[in-house]
NUMI-298655 format. One record per atom (N, C-alpha, C): residue in three letters; x negated, y, z negated. Coordinates in steps of 0.1 Angstrom, whole numbers, padded with zeros to 4 digits, always signed. Example, Ala and Ser with C-alpha at 12.3 -4.5 7.8 and 13.67 -1.06 7.14 Angstrom:
<nodes>
ALA-0132-0057-0078
ALA-0123-0045-0078
ALA-0132-0033-0078
SER-0128-0022-0071
SER-0137-0011-0071
SER-0129+0000-0079
</nodes>
This chain:
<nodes>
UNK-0131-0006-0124
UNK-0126+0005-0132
UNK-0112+0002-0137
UNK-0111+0005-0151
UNK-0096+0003-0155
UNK-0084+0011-0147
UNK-0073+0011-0145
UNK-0063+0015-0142
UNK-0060+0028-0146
UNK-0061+0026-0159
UNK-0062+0045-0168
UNK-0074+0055-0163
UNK-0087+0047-0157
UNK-0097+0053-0152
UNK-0092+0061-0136
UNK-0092+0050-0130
UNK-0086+0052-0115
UNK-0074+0066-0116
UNK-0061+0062-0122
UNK-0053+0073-0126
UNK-0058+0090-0124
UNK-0069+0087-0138
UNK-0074+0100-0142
UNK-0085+0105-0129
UNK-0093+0094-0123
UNK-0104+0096-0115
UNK-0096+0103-0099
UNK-0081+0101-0098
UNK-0072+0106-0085
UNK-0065+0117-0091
UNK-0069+0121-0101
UNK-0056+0133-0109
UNK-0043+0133-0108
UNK-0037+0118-0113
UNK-0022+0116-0111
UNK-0021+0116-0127
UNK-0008+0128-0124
UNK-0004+0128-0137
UNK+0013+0122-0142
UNK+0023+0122-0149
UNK+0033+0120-0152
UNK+0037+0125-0143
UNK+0040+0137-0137
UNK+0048+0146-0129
UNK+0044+0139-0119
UNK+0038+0135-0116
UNK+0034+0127-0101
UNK+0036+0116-0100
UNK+0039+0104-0110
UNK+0041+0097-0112
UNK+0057+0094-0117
UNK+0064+0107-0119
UNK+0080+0106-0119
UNK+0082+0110-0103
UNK+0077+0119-0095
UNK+0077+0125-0083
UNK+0076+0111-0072
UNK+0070+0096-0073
UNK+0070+0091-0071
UNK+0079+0079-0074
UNK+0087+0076-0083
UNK+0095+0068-0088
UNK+0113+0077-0078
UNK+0117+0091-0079
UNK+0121+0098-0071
UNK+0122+0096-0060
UNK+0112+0094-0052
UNK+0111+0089-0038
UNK+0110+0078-0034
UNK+0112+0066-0044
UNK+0116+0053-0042
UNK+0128+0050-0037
UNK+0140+0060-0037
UNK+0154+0054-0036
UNK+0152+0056-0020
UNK+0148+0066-0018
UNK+0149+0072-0001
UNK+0139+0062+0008
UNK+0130+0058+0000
UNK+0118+0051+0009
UNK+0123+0039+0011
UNK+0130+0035+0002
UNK+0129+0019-0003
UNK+0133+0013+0012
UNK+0147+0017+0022
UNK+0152+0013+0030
UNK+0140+0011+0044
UNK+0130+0016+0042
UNK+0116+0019+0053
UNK+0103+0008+0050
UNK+0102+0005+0035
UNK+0091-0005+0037
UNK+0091-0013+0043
UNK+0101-0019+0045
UNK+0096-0031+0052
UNK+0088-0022+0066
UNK+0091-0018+0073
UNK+0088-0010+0082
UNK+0070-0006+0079
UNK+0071-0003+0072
UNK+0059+0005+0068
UNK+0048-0009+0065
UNK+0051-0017+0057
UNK+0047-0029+0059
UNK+0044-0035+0074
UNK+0049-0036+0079
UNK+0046-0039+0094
UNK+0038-0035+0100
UNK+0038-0026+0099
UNK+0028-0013+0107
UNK+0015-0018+0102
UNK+0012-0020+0087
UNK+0003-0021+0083
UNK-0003-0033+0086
UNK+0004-0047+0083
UNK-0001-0057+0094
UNK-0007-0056+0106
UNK+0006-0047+0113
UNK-0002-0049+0127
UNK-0018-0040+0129
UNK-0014-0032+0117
UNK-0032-0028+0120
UNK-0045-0035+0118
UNK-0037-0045+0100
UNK-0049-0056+0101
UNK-0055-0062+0113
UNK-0041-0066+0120
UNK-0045-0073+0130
UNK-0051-0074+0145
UNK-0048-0057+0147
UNK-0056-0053+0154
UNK-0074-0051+0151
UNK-0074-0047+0137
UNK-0087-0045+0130
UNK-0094-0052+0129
UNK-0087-0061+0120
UNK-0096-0071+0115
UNK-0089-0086+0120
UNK-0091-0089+0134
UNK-0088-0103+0138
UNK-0088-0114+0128
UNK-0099-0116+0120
UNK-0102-0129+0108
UNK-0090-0130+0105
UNK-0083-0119+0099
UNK-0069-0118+0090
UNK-0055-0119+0096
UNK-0060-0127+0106
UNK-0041-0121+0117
UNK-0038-0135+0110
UNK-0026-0133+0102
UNK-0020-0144+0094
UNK-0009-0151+0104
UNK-0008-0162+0103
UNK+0004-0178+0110
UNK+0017-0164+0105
UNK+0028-0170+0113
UNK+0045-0164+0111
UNK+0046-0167+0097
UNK+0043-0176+0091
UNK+0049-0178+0082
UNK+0038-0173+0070
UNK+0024-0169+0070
UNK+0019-0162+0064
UNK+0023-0145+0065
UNK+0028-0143+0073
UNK+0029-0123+0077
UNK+0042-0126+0067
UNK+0052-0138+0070
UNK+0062-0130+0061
UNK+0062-0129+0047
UNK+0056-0141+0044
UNK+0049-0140+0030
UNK+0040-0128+0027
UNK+0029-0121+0034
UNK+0024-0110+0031
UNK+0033-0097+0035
UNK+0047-0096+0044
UNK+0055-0088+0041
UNK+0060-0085+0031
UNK+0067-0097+0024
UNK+0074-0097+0011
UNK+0062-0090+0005
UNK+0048-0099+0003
UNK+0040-0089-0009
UNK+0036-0074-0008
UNK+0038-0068+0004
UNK+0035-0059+0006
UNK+0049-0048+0004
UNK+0061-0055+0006
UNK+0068-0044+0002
UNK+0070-0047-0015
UNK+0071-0056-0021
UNK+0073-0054-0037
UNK+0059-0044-0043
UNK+0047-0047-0039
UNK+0028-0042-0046
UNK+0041-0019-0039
UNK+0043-0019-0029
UNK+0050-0007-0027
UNK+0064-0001-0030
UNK+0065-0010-0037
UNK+0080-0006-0049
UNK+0071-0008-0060
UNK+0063-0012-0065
UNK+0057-0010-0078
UNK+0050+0002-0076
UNK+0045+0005-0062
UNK+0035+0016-0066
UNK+0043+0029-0065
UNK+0054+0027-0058
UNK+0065+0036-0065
UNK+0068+0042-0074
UNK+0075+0030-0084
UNK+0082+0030-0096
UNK+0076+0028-0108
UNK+0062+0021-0104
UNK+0053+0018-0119
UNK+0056+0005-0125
UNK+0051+0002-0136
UNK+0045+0009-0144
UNK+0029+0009-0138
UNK+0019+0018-0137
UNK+0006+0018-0130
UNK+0002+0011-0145
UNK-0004-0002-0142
UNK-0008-0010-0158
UNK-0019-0017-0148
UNK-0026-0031-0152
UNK-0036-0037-0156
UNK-0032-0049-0136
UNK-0019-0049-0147
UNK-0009-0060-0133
UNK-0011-0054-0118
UNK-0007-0043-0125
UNK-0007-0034-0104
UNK-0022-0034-0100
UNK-0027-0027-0109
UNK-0043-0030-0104
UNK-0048-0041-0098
UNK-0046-0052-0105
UNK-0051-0067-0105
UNK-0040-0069-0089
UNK-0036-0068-0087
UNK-0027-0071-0069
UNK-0035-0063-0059
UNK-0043-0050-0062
UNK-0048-0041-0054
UNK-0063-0045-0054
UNK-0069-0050-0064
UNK-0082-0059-0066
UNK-0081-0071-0055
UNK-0073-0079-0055
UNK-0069-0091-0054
UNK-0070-0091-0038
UNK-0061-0078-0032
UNK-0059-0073-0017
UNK-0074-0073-0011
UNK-0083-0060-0015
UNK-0094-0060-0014
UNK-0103-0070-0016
UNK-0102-0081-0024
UNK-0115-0091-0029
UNK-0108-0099-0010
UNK-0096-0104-0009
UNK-0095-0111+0004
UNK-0101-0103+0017
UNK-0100-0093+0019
UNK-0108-0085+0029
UNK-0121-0088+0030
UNK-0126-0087+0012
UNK-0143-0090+0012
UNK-0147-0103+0016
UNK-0139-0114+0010
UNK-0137-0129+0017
UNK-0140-0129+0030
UNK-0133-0121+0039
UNK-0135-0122+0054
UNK-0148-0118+0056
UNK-0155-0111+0056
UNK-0164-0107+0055
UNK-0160-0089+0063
UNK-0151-0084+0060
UNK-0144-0070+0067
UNK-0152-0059+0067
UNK-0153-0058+0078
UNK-0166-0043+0077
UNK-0165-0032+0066
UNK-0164-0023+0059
UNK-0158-0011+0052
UNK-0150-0005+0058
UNK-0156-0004+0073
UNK-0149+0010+0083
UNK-0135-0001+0087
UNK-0132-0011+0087
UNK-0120-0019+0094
UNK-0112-0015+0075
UNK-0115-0014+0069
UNK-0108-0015+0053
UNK-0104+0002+0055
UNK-0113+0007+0056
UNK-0107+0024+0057
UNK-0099+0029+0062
UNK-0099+0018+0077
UNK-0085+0022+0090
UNK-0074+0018+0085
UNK-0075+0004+0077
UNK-0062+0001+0079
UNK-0054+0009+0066
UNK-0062+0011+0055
UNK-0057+0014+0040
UNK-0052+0033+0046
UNK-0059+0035+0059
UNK-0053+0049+0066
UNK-0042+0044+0070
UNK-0043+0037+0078
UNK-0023+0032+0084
UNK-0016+0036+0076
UNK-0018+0029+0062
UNK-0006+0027+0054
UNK-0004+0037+0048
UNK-0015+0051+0046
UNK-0008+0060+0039
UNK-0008+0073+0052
UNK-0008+0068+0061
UNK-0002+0080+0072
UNK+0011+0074+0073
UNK+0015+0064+0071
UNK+0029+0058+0079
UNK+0038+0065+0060
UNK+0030+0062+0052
UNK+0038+0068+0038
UNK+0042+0081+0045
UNK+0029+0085+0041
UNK+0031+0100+0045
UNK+0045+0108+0054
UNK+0045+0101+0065
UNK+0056+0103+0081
UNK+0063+0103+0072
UNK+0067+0084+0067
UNK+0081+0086+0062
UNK+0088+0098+0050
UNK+0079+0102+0045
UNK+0083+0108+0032
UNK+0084+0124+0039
UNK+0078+0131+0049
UNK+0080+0141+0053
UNK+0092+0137+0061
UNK+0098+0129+0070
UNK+0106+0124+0077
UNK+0120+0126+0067
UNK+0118+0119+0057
UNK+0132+0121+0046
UNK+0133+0136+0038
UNK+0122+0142+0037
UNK+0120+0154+0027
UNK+0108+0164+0034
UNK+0114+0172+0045
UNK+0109+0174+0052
UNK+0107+0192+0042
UNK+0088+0194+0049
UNK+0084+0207+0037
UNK+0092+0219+0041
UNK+0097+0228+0038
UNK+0102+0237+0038
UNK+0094+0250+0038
</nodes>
């Protein structure tokens, strides 16, 4: 599905997507963090994928810049194609669905914390 598809198919609109760029400055100091988390869930999950030291920090780095883009934008063809690319390696392994569901949960419960953590609801 194209990227303008996906967009429209999650009902993000401009406002949601400036409301996100916003919450870049405050997050940014946590990714790495949040990144982590999310490893270590692969790794609990999905054993195939427990990456060498020197692969985790290379999938650190990728995982906090793919989370400053999905921040700040631009949502184009490029961002998609890194979120394709994440998932096509999962399917490589041969990853159950349910191990893909937990972990892609990690990472947006751990968003989530942080962002109620900095901007707590009133």
């Amino acid at each position: 599905m194209p990227i303008t598809g996906l967009l429209k198919h999650v009902g993000m609109s401009e406002q949601d997507m400036a409301l996100l760029r916003t919450l870049h400055e405050s997050l940014q100091p946590h990714l790495q963090d949040v990144a982590s988390t999310f490893i270590a869930a692969i790794v609990e999950s999905i054993p195939s994928l427990d990456p060498s030291s020197s692969e985790r920090e290379r999938l650190l780095s990728e995982l906090v810049a793919w989370m400053e883009r999905g921040l700040l934008g631009p949502y184009d063809e490029a961002f998609s194609a890194t979120r394709a690319a994440f998932i096509a390696k999962m399917r490589d392994c041969d990853t159950p669905l349910e191990s893909m569901f937990v972990v892609m949960s990690v990472l947006r419960l751990e968003y989530q914390a942080r962002v109620l953590a900095l901007h707590p609801v009133e």
